[in-house]
C-alpha positions in Angstrom: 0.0 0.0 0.0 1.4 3.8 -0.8 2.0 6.2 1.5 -0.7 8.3 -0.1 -3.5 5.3 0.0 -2.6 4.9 3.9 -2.9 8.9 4.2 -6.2 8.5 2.3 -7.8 5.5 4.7 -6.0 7.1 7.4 -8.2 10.3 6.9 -11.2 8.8 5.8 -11.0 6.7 9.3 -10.8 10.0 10.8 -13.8 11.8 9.2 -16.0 8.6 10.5 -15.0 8.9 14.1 -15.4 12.9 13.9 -18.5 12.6 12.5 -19.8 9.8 14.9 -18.5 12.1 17.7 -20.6 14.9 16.6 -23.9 12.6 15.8 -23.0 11.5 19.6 -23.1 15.2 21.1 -26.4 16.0 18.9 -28.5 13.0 19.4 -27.6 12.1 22.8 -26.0 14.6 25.0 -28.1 17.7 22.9 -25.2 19.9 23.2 -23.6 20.2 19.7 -20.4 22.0 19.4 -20.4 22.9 15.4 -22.9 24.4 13.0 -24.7 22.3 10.4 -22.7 23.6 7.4 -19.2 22.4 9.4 -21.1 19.3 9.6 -22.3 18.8 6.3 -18.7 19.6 5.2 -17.4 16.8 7.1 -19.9 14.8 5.2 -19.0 16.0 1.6 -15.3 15.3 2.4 -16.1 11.6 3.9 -18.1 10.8 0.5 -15.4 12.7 -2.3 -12.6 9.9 -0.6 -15.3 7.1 -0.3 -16.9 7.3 -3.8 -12.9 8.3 -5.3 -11.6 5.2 -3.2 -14.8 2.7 -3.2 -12.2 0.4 -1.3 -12.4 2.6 2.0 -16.4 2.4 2.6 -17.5 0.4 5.4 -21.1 -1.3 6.5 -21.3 1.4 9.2 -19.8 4.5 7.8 -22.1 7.7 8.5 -22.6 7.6 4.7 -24.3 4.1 4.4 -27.8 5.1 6.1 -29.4 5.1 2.9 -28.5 2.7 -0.2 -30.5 -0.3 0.6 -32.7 -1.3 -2.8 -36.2 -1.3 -2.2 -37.7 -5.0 -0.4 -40.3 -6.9 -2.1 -41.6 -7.7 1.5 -40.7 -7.9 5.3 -38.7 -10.5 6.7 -40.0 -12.2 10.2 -37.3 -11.8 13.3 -37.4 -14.1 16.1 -36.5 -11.8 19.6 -34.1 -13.6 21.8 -36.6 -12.1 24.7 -39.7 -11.7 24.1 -40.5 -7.5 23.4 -43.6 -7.7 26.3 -46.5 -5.1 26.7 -47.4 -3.5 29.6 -50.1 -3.2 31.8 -52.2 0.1 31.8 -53.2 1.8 34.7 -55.5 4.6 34.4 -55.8 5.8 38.3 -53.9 6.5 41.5 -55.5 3.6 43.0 -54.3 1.3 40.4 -50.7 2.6 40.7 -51.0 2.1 44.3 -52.0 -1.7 43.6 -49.7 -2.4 41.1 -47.0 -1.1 44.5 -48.5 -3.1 47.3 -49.2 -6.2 44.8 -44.9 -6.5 44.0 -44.0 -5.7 48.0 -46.4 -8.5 48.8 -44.4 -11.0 46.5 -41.8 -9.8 47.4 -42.2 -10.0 50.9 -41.1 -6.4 51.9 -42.5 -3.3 53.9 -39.6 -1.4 52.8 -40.2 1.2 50.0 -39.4 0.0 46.4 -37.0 2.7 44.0 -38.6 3.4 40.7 -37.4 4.5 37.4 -39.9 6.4 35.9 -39.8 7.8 31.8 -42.7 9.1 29.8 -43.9 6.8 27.4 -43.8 7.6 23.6 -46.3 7.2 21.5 -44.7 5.4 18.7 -43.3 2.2 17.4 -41.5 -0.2 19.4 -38.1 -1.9 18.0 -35.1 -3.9 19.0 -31.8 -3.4 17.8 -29.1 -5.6 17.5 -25.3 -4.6 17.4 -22.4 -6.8 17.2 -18.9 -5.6 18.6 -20.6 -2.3 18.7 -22.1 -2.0 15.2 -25.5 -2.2 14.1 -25.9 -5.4 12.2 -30.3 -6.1 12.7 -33.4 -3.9 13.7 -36.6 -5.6 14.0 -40.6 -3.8 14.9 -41.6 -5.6 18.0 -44.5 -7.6 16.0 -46.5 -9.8 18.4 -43.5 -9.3 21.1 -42.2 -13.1 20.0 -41.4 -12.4 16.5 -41.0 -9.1 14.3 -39.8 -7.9 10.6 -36.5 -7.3 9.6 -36.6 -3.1 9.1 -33.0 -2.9 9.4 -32.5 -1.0 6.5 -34.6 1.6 7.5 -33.8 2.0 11.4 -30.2 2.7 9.3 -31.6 6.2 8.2 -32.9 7.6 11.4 -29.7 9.7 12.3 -30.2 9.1 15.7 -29.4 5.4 15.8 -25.9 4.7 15.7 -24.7 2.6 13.0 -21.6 2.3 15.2 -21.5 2.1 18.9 -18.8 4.5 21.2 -16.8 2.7 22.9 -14.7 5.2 24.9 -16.1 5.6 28.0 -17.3 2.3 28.4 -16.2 -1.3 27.0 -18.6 -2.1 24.3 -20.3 -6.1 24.9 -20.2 -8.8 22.2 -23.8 -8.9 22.0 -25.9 -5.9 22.8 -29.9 -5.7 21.9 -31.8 -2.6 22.9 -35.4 -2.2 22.8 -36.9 1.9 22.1 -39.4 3.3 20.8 -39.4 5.0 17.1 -41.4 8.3 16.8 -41.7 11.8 15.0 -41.1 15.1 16.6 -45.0 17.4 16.6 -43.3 19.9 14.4 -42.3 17.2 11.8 -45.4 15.3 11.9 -47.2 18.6 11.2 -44.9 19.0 7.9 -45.1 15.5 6.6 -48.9 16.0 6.6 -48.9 19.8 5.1 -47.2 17.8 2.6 -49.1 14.5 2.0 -52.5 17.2 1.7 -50.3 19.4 -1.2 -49.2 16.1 -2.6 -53.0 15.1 -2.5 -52.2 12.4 -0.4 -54.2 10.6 2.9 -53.2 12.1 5.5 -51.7 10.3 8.8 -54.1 10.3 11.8 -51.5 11.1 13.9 -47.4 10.7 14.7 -47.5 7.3 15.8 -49.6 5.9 12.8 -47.0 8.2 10.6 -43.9 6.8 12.8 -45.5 3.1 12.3 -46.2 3.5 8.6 -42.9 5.5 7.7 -40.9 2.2 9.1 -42.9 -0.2 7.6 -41.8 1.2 3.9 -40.6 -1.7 1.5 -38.1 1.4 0.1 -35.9 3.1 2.6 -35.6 6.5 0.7 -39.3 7.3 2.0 -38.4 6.5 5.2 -35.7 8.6 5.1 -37.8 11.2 4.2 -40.0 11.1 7.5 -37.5 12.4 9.6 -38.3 9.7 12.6 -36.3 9.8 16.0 -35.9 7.4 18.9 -35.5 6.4 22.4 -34.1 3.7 24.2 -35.3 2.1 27.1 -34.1 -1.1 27.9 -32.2 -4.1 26.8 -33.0 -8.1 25.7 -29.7 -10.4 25.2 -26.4 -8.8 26.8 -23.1 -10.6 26.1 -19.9 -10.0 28.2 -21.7 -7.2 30.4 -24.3 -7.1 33.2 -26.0 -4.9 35.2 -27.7 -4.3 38.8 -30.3 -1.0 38.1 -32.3 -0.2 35.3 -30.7 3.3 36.0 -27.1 1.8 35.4 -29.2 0.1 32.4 -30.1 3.7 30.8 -26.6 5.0 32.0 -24.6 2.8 29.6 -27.1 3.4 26.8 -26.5 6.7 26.5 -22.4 6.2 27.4 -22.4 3.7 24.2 -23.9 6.5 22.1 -27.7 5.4 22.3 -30.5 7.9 22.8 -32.2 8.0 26.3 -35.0 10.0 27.7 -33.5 13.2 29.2 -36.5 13.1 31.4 -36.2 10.1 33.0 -35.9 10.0 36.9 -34.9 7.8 40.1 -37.5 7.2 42.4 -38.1 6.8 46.0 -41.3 4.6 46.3 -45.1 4.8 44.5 -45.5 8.7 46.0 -42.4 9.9 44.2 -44.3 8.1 40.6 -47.3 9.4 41.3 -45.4 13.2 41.9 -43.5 12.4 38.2 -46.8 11.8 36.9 -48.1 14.4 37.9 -45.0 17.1 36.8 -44.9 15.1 32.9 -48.0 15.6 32.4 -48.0 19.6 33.0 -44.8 19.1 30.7 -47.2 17.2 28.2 -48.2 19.6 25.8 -44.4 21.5 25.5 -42.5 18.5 24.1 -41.7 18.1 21.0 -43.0 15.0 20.9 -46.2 12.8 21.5 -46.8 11.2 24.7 -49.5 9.3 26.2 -48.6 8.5 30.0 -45.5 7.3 31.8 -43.8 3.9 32.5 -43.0 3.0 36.0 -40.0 0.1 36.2 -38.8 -1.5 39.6 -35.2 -0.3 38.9 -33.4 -2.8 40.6 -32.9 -6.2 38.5 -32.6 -9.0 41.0 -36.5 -7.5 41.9 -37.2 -7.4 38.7 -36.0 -11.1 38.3 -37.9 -12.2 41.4 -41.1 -10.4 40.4 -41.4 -11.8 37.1 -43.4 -12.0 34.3 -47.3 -12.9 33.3 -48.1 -14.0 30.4 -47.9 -11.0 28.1 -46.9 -8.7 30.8 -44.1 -8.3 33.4 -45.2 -7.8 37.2 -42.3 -5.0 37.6 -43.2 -2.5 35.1 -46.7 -0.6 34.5 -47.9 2.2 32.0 -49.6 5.0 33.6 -51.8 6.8 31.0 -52.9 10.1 30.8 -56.6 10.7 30.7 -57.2 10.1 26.6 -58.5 13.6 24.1 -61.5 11.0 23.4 -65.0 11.2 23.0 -68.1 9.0 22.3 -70.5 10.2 19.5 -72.5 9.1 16.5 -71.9 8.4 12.6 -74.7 10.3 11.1 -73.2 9.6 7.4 -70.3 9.2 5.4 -69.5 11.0 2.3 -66.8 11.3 0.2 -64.5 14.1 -0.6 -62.2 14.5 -4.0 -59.1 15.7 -3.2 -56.9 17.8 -5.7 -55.2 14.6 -7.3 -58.5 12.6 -7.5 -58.0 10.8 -4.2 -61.6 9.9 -2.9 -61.6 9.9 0.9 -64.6 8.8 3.2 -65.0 11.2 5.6 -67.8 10.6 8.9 -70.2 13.0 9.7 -71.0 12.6 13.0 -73.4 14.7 15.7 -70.6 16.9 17.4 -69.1 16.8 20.2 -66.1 18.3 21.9 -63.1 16.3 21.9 -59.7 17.7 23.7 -61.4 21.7 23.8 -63.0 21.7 20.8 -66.1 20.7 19.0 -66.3 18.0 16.0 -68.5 17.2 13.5 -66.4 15.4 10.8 -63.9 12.7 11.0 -61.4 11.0 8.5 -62.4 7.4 7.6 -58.9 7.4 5.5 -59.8 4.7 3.1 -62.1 1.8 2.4 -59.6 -0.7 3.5 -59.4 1.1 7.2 -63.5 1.2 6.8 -63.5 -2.9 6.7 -60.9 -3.4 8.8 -62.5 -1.5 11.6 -66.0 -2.3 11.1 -67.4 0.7 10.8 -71.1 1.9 9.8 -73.5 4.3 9.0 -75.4 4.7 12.3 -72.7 3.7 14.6 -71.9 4.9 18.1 -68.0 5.0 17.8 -65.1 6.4 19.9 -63.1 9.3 18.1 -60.3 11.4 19.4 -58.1 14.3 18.7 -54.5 15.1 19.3 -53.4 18.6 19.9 -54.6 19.7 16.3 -54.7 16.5 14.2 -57.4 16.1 11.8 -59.9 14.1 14.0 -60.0 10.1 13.7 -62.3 7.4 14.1 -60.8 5.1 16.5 -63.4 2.1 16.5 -66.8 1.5 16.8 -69.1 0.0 20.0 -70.8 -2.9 18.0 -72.0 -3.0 21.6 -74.8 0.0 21.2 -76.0 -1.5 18.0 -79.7 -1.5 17.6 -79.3 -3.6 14.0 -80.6 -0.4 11.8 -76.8 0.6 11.1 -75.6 0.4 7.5 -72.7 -1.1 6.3 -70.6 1.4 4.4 -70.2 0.3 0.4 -67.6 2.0 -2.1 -69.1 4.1 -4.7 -68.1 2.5 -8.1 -68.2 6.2 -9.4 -67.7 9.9 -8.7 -69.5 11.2 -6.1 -69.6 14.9 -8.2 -68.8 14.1 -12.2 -69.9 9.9 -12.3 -66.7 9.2 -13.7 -65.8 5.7 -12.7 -63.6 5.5 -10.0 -59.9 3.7 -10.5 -57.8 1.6 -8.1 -54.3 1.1 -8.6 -52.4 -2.4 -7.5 -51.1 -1.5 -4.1 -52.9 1.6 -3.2 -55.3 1.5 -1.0 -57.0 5.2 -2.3 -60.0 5.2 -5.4 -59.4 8.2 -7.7 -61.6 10.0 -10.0 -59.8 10.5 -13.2 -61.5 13.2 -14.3 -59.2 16.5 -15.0 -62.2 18.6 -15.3 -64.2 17.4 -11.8 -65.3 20.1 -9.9 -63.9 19.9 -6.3 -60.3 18.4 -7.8 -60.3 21.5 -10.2 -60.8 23.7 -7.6 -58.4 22.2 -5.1 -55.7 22.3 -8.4 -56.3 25.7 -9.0 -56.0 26.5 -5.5 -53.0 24.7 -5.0 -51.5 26.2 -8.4 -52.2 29.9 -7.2 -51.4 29.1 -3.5 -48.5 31.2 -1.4 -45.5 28.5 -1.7 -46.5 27.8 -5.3 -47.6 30.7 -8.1 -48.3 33.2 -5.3 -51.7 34.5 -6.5 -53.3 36.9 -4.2 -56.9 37.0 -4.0 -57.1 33.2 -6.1 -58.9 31.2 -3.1 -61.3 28.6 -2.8 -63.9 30.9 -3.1 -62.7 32.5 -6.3 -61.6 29.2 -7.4 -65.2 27.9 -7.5 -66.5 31.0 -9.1 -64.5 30.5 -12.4 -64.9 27.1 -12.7 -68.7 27.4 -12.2 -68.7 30.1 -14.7 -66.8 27.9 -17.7 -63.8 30.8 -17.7 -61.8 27.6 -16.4 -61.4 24.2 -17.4 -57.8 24.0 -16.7 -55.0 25.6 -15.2 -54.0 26.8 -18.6 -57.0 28.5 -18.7 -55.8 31.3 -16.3 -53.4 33.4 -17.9 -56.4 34.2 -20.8 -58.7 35.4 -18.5 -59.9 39.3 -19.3 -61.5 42.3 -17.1 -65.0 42.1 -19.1 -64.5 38.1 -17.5 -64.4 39.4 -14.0 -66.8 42.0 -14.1 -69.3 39.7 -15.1 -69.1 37.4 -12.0 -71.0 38.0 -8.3 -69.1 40.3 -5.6 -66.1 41.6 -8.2 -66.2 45.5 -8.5 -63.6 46.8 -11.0 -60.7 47.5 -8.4 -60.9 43.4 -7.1 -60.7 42.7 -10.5 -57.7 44.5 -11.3 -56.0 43.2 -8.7 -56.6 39.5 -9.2 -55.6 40.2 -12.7 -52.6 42.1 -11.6 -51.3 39.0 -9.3 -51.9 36.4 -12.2 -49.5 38.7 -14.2 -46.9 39.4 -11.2 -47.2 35.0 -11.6 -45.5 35.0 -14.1 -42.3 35.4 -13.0 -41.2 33.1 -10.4 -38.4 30.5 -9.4 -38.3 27.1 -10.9 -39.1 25.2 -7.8 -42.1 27.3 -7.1 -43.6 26.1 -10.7 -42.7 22.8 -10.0 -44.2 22.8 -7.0 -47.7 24.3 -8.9 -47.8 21.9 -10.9 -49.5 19.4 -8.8 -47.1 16.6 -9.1 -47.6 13.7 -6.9 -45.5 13.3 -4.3 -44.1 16.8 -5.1 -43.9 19.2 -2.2 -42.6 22.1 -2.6 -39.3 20.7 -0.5 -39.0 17.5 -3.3 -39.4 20.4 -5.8 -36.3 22.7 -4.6 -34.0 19.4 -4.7 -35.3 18.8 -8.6 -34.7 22.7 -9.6 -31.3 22.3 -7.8 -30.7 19.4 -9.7 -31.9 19.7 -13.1 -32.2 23.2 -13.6 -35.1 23.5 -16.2 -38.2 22.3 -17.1 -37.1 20.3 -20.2 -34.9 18.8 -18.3 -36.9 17.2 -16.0 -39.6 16.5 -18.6 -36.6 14.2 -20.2 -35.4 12.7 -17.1 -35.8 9.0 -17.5 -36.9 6.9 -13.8 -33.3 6.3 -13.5 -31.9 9.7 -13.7 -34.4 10.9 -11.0 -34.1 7.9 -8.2 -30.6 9.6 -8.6 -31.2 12.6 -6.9 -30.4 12.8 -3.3 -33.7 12.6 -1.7 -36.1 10.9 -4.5 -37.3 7.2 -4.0 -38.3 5.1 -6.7 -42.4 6.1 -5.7 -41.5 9.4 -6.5 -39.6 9.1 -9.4 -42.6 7.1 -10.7 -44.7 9.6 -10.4 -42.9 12.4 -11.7 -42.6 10.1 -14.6 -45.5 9.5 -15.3 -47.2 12.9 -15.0 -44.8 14.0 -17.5 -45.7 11.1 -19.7 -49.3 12.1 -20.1 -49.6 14.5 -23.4 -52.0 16.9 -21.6 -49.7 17.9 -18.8 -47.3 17.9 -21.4 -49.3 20.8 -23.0 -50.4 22.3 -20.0 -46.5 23.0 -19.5 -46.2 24.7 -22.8 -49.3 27.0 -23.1 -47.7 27.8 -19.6 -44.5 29.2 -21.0 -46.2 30.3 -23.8 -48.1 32.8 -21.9 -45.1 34.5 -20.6 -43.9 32.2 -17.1 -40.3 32.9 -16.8 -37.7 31.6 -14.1 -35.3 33.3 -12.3 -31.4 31.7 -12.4 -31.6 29.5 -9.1 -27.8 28.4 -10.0 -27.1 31.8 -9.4 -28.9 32.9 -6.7 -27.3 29.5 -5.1 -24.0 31.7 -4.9 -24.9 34.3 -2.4 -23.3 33.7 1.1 -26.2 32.3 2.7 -25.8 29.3 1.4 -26.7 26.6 4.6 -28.1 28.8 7.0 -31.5 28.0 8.2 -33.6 30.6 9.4 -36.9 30.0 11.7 -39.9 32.9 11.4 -42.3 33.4 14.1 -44.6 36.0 14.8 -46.1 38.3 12.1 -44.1 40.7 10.0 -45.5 44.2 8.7 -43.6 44.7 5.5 -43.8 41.2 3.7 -46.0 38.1 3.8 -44.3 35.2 5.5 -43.8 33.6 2.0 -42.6 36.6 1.0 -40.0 36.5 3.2 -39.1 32.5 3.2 -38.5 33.7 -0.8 -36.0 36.1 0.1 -33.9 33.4 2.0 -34.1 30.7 -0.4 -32.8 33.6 -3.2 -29.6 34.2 -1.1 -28.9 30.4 -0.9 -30.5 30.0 2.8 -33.4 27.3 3.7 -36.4 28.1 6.2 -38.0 25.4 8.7 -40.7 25.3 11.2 -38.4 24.2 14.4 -36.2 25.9 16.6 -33.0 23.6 16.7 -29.2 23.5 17.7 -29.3 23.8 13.8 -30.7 26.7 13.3 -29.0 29.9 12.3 -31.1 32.2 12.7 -34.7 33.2 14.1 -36.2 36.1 12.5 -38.7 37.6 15.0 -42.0 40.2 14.0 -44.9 41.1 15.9 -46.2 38.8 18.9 -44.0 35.7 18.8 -44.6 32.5 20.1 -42.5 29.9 22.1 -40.1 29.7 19.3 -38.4 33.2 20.4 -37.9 31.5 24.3 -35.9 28.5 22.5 -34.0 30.7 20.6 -33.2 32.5 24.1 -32.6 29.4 25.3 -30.3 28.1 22.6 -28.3 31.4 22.4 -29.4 31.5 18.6 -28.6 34.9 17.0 -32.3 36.6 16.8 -32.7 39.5 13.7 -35.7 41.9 13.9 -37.5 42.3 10.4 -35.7 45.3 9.8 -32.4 43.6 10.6 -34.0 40.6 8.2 -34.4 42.7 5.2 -30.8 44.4 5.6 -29.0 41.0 6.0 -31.5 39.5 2.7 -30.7 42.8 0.5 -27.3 42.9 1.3 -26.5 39.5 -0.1 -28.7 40.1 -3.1 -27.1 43.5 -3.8 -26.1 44.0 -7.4 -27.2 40.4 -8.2 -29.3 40.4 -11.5 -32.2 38.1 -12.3 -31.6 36.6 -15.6 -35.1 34.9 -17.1 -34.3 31.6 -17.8 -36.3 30.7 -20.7 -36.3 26.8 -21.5 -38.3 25.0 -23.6 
């Protein structure tokens, strides 16, 4: 071997254990000591060598999370223990039983200690590593056998593909149970998206969490942005322990995620106190919760106490009281969403679930319908989380008086009679009808909507009017539309017709992601479309990208690819792209603009701004190179603050996180864009 090739492994060996180092102060000890862009640098570097030298990539380098090909179906995992559930206990009383039942067996007055941790609403998993790195993840299943998700526990960052071994020796054998989840803040974004992509949305984090593991391709679930936590352990090999505290301890010494908030303590009182203090904490994390667990922390105890036969005698899950209510199905009827999706939807007599009063409920599919039994007439049980859509959560076949109807799928349209299409391995009916009302209007919405075309004025409302009125049959229809059109329409004087006219012509010029984004691609959100403007640069472009050149793209799965694909392979979008150009749409130079010196940094916006709408603004920091999210994080740059801000501003604080006013905003934004032209970047 040259000198050079040993520099070159020497360094690349280097950049791993850096970058592991770093993943270990983010994930587990939340205290991150460089900025995302030194990060991501270290990144780049580790992948030039690794793709230049193919010879220097391991299994668990940090650039293997992703790279696994798509499974045809799950494999079934034996556990070497089996992953038990817990029992539920819902009062005091019962927590005090659950006490008094393991002193009595185990023949003690003496006050037990307690590890106490609030328990996730998620997905529970077991990983395995070997020698410290991550060789098989399974979902817990029936708690005696799961399925083989390994490759896609691999892309959830906070999961060590290699174990630390520094601070403590690392066993031969080491299988750790947790719980997969995803952050409120990132559950809210995956379903903005899913409802501009015109897809079901997820009925809340932990059926998103559940569903985004169970994907056959691991560059969706990559996509989903899940976490975890670890809790406990099944087979240990060379290492044991007395305390589930010493348990957690090593965990998180081995690089492992714990539960920050997890406590020792002294007897039931001191559970019921932690009970009491989580739940006030409840609706400030980041992250869904539903009670807490209580575990006998020492192990011998835990040995003597046992287990039933689902269940062990040493633990207990003490809920919080549920956001549920019990109410009636009146109907169910069907809504058409923008890309033809047909979702049942329950109308129900209202009631007020978790401070707020229902009347409709998602049904998702007509696979959920059968699978839950549920009918016209029912009395059912339906909750709602925070402010996730409201879900049917079963029926009470109990209350049935035999009148109730079973629900049947409409073989057509609900609104145009168009029959209704299935595709192999969906589980949503579409109507394919371009021209059906409520899908027109949601595709003209979406198309005129702030992160797309940025038409003022162009709502629902609006929407509906020139639809109903025959001025539009498709989007290309908008750019023809005249005053005299307008004027001839209920509740539009001269001036609001000027002014709608006036944004459809200040449309016309706009970035390349926005327009792909307008299109109303599935799958597309307008995050999917800034990665295909970065990557291809124009329109004819992508409309020429084979499946292959687009599963190439960082961040685009085979599903989406597909889909992009094939909405470019149908001749009328095909023409719906032209007579778009043709009526003057022009594109700023995104290569450019991708220049300017805020390149990487992430800024956060909360509270309103007086000068500029919010998309306004989000536009300005994607020009100078910049990218905007939702969450206040040790990655964020920046938090750009206007009038009455919310709890974001306090994290900021918190986080020492430079904080800009809007006036410091728009002098940081113009300076960057000074003397930067806008070239129109005409391309087909």
């Amino acid at each position: 071997m040259t000198i050079e090739r040993c520099e070159i492994l020497k360094r690349a060996e280097g950049l791993r254990e850096e970058i592991n180092h770093h993943n270990f102060l983010y994930y587990v000890l939340d205290q991150p000591i460089i900025s995302d862009a030194d990060y991501d640098a270290l990144m780049r570097e580790l992948k030039e060598i690794e793709n230049k030298y193919p010879e220097t990539v391991i299994p668990d380098s940090p650039t293997q999370r992703i790279g696994a090909p798509p499974s045809e179906k799950f494999v079934s995992i034996p556990h070497s223990i089996p992953m038990l559930s817990l029992d539920d206990a819902f009062s005091q009383e019962e927590v005090v039983e659950f006490d008094r039942r393991g002193r009595r067996l185990l023949q003690t007055d003496k006050g037990l200690e307690y590890i106490a941790e609030p328990k996730i609403d998620g997905l529970a998993v077991e990983l395995v590593y070997e020698n410290g790195t991550f060789v098989l993840g399974s979902t817990r299943g029936d708690g005696y056998t799961g399925e083989d998700v390994t490759a896609n526990l691999r892309t959830i960052r906070s999961i060590p593909l290699r174990l630390i071994g520094r601070y403590l020796p690392l066993p031969k054998r080491l299988e750790v149970r947790g719980e997969v989840f995803i952050n409120k803040n990132d559950f809210k974004l995956l379903n903005r998206r899913r409802m501009e992509e015109g897809e079901p949305l997820f009925a809340n984090p932990r059926n998103a969490a559940a569903g985004s593991l169970r994907q056959l391709d691991p560059n969706i679930t990559a996509g989903r942005l899940l976490n975890i936590f670890c809790y406990g352990i099944g087979v240990v090999k060379d290492c044991s322990f007395q305390t589930q505290w010493e348990v957690l301890s090593s965990l998180r010494k081995w690089g492992l995620r714990v539960n920050p908030l997890a406590e020792k303590l002294k007897g039931i009182n001191g559970a019921l106190q932690y009970h009491q203090r989580i739940n006030r904490k409840r609706e400030g994390l980041d992250y869904e919760i539903d009670g807490i667990v209580i575990k006998v922390n020492d192990i011998e105890l835990q040995r003597r106490l046992g287990v039933k036969a689902k269940s062990p005698r040493w633990a207990l899950a003490y809920k919080f009281e549920a956001a549920q209510a019990v109410t009636r199905i009146i109907a169910i009827q069907l809504s058409v969403g923008r890309t033809g999706a047909v979702t049942p939807v329950a109308i129900m007599a209202p009631v007020r679930v978790g401070g707020v009063v229902v009347s409709r409920a998602t049904l998702h599919n007509e696979d959920e319908i059968r699978r839950k039994d549920v009918r016209i007439g029912d009395w059912i049980i339906v909750r709602r989380a925070g402010d996730v859509i409201p879900e049917v959560i079963r029926p009470l076949p109990e209350r049935r008086s035999g009148e109730e109807q079973v629900f049947v799928m409409p073989t057509v349209c609900p609104v145009c009679g168009s029959e209704l299409r299935r595709k192999s391995g969906e589980a949503a009916w579409r109507c394919p009808n371009p021209e059906c009302f409520p899908r027109l209007v949601k595709q003209l919405t979406h198309f005129a909507g702030k992160g797309a075309m940025d038409i003022d004025g162009l709502g629902p409302k609006v929407a509906e009017q020139l639809i109903s009125a025959g001025l539009i049959r498709s989007i290309a229809d908008l750019y023809s539309i005249k005053l005299s059109d307008l004027l001839s329409l209920d509740r539009f004087a001269e001036k609001s017709a000027e002014n709608l006219l006036s944004a459809i012509k200040a449309s016309r010029h706009t970035t390349l992601a926005r327009f792909f984004y307008a299109l109303g691609i599935r799958h597309v959100g307008d995050v999917t479309a800034q990665l295909l403007a970065d990557h291809f640069g124009s329109i004819k472009a992508l409309m020429d990208a084979s499946e292959e050149e687009l599963e190439a793209v960082e961040g685009i799965g085979p599903e989406v690819a597909s889909s992009i694909r094939s909405w470019f392979g149908d001749n009328d979008n095909i023409e719906l792209v032209r007579v778009l150009i043709d009526a003057g749409t022009r594109f700023n130079d995104l290569k450019e603009e991708k220049a300017l010196s805020l390149k990487d940094k992430t800024f956060v916006f909360t509270g309103g701004l007086s000068s500029l709408a919010r998309e306004e603004a989000k536009d300005l920091v994607r020009d100078s190179g910049g990218q905007t999210t939702s969450t206040v994080g040790h990655g964020t740059d920046y938090v750009v603050v206007g009038k009455d801000p919310g709890s974001k501003l306090q994290r900021a604080e918190e986080l020492g996180i430079p904080i800009l006013s809007e006036e410091e905003f728009l002098e940081l934004t113009s300076k960057h864009h000074s003397g930067k032209s806008r070239n129109p970047n005409i391309l087909l």
